[in-house]
Structures are given as structure tokens and as C-alpha cells.
MIVEX-27336 format. One record per residue: chain; x, y, z of N, C-alpha, C in turn; residue number from 1. Coordinates in pm, whole numbers, padded with zeros to 5 digits. Atoms other than C-alpha are relative to their C-alpha. Layout:
BEGIN
GUMI   chain     n_c1     n_c2     n_c3    ca_c1    ca_c2    ca_c3     c_c1     c_c2     c_c3   resi
GUMI       A        X        Y        Z        X        Y        Z        X        Y        Z    NUM
...
//
This chain:
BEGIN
GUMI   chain     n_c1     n_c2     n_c3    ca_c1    ca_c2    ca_c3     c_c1     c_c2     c_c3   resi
GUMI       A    00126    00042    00055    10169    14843    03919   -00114    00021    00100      1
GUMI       A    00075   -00019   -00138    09997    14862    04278   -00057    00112   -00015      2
GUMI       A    00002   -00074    00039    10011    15195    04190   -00187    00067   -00073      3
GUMI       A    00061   -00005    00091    09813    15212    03922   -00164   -00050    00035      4
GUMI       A    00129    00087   -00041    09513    14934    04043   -00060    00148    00117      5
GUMI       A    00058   -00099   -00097    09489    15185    04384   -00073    00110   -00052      6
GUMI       A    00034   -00129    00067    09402    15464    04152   -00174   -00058   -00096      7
GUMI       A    00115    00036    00065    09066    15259    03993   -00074    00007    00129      8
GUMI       A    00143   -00003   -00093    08741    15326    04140   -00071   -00092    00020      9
GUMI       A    00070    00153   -00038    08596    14997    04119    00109   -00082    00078     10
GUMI       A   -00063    00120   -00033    08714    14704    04323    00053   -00119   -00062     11
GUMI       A   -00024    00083    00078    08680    14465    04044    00023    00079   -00137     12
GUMI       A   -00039   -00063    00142    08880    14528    03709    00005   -00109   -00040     13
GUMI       A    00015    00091    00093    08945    14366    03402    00189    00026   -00026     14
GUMI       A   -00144    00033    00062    09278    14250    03233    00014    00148   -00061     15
GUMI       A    00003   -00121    00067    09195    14547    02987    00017    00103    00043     16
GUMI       A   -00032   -00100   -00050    09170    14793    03231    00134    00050    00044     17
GUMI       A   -00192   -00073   -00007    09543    14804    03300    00040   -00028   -00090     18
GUMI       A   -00031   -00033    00155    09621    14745    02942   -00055    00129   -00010     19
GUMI       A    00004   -00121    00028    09481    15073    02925    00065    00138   -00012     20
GUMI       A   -00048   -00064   -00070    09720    15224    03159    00126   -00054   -00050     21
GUMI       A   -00167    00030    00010    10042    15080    02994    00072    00078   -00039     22
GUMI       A   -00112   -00105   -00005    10200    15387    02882    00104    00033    00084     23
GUMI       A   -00051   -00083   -00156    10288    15453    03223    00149   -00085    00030     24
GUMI       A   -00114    00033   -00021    10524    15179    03295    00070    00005   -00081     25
GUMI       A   -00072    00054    00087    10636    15125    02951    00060    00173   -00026     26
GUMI       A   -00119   -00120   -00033    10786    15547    02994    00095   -00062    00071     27
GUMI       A   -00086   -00002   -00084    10907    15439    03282    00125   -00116   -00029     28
GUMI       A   -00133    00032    00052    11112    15176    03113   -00019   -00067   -00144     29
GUMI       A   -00023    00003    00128    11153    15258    02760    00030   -00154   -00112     30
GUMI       A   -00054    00076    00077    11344    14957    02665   -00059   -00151   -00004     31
GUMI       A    00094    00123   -00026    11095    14667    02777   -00061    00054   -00159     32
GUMI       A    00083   -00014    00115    10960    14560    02475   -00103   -00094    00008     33
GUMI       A    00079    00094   -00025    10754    14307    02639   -00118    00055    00136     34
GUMI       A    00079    00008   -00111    10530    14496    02848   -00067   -00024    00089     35
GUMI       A    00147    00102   -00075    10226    14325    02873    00047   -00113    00049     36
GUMI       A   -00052    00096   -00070    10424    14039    02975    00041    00038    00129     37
GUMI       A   -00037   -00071   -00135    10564    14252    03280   -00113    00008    00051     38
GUMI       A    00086   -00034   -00102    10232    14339    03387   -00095   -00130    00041     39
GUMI       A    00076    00126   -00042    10111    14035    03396    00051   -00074    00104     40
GUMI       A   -00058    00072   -00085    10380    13901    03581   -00004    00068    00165     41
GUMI       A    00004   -00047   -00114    10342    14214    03830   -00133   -00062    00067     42
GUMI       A    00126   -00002   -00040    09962    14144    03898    00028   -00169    00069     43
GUMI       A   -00042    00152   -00068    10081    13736    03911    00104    00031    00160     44
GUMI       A   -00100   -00011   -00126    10323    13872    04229   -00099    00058    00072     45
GUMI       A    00123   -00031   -00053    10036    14080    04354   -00090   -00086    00077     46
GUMI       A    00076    00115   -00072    09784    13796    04388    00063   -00107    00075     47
GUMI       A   -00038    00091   -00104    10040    13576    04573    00039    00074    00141     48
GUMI       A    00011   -00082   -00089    10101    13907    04786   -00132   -00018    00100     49
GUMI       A    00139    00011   -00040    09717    13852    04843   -00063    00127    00016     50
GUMI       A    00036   -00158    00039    09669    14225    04719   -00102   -00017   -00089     51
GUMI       A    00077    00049    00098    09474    14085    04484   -00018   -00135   -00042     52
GUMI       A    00034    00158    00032    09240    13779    04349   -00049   -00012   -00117     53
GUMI       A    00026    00054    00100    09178    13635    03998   -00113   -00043   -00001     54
GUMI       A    00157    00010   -00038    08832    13603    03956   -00032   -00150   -00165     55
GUMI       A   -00016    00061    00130    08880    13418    03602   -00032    00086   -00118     56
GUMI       A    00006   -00093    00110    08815    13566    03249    00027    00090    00040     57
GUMI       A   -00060   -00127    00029    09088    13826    03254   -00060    00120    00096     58
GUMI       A    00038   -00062   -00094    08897    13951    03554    00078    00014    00142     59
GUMI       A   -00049   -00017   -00115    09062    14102    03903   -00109    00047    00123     60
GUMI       A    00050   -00063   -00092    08945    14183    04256    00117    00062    00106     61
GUMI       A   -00101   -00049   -00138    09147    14391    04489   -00041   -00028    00139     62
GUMI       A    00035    00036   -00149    09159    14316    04842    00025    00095    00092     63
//
């Protein structure tokens, strides 16, 4: 998912903006049928990484 954020040109994104990008993992594994739940949970591992901060309303900041 790290991935993915590194590759945006802004610093601050939105929830939406990697909903945008979910094709990507959900190739990479076909059988998740709960995606958006995965990426949520990646970005939740992220911000305790301190790769990233929750800004509120479905908003991110990378660090």
C-alpha cells in the first residue's frame, strides 16, 4: 500500500484517493473480497508505523 501513497504527488490525500487505486491490490489478490477493508487496515498499520497521519474526514498526511 506504501507503494501506492509514495507514487501521489501531493502530501495530503483523501480516503478516495486510494479507493481509486484499488485494482492494484485487489489483482494482486484476486480472492479478497473485502478489499477496502484491507486497505484500510494497511493505512491503520501505516499511521502507527508513523508513515503516515490521519488528519480526520477520510483525510491523510504522509510523513
Amino acid at each position: 500500500m506504501f507503494d501506492i501513497l509514495c507514487e501521489f504527488d501531493l502530501e495530503e490525500f483523501a480516503l478516495q484517493d486510494v479507493h481509486a487505486h484499488e485494482q492494484r491490490p485487489q489483482a494482486r489478490f484476486p480472492e479478497n473480497n473485502a478489499i477496502r477493508d484491507a486497505i484500510r487496515k494497511a493505512l491503520q498499520e501505516l499511521r502507527e508505523l508513523n508513515l503516515i497521519e490521519f488528519l480526520g474526514g477520510a483525510r491523510c498526511w504522509k510523513l
